[in-house]
N, C-alpha and C positions, 0 to 999 in steps of 0.2 A: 603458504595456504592462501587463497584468492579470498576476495572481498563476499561478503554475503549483504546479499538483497532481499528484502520481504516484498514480495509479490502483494501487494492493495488489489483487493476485487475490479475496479478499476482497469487497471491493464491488462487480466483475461478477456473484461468484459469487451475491450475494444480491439484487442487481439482475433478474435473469433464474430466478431459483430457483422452484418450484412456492411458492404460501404455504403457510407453516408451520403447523400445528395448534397450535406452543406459543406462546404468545403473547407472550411476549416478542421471540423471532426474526422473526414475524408483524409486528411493531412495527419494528423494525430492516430488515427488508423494505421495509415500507412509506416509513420514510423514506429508503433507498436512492434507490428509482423518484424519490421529490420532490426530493433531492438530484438524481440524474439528470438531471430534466428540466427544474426550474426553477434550479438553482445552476449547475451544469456549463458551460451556455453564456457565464458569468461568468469562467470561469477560462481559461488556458493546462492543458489535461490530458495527458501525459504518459506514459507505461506503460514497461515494460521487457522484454528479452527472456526473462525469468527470471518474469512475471505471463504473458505469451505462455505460455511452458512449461507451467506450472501450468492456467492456462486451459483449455488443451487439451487434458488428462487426464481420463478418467475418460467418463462416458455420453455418445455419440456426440454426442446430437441438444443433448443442453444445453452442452457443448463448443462445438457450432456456433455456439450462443445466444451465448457468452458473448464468443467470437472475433469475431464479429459487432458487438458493442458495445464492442469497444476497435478496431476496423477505421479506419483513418484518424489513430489517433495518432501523435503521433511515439514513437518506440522506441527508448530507451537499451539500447546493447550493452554486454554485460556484461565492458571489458577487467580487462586484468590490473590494474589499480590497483583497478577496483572491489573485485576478489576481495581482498587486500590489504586492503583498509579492513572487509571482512567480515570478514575472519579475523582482526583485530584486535579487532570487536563479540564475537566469537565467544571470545576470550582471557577478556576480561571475565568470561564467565560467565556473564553478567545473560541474554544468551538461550544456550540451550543447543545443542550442536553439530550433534543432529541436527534442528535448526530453520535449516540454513544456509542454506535462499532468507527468513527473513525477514530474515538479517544479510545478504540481496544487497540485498533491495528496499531496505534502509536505504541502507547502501550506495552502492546507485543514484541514489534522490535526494537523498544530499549531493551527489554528484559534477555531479549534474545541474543544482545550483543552487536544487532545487525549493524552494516556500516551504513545500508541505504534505505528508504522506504522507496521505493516506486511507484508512483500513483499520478492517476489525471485527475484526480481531486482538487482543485486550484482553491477550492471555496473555502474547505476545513482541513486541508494538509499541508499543499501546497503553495503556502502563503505566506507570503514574506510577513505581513503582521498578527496574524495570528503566532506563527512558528515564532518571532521576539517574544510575544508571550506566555508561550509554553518553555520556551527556554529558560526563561525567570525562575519559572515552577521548578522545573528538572535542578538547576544550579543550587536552588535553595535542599534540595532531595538528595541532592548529590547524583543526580540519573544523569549519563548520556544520554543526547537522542542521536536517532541515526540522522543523518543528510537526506531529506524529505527531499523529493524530484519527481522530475517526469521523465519518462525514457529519452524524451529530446535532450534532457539536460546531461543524462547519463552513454550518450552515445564517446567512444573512447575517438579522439583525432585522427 
């Protein structure tokens, strides 16, 4: 059985985004779509009812876009254990309280078994200090978390 990834609102959002003028986000764009089309069909992908949420906020027609490309996933519900395990990330500190759907998405793919989170979230996911101290958390809970990244980091050699 192949590795399973939770898709973060994050990499729809930049998968289907107009490009960017700055050129870094332009870069990040771009290897989204490669991650997308050539990695993806590699993995188990995964999504949550809390990336749905997010997804589907904000301009109509790129909403559409973005609901569109997570259509056919499976879709973890967000129960009370998940919330739980969030509001534990959220104790820590390490992300901050009113960032509570990144401490769901995490969250989500421990509970999910996921191996990966995927996300261009660098502030509250994808961060090397932060992520030490949610790990603390997780270790003392006895939770795995999955391998938090960004599709650059996830691209296979």
């Amino acid at each position: 059985m192949s590795e399973t990834v939770y898709i973060e609102t994050t990499v729809v959002s930049y998968l289907v985004a107009k490009p960017s003028r700055d050129l870094v986000l332009a870069a990040h764009q771009e290897v989204t779509r490669e991650w997308w089309e050539i990695q993806r069909p590699l993995y188990q992908c995964v999504t949550s009812v809390e990336t749905l949420r997010e997804a589907s906020a904000g301009d109509p027609t790129m909403a559409a876009e973005r609901m569109a490309a997570l259509a056919g996933f499976p879709v973890i519900q967000i129960e009370p254990a998940i919330e739980e395990t969030a509001l534990s990330f959220l104790k820590t500190g390490a992300i901050p309280e009113t960032m509570r759907s990144d401490a769901i998405h995490l969250a989500a793919a421990a509970h999910a078994g996921a191996d990966y989170l995927l996300t261009w979230n660098c502030r509250h996911l994808a961060n090397a200090h932060v992520l030490r101290r949610l790990e603390r958390e997780a270790v003392t809970h006895g939770w795995q978390l999955p391998t938090v990244c960004t599709p650059l980091e996830l691209l296979s050699p």
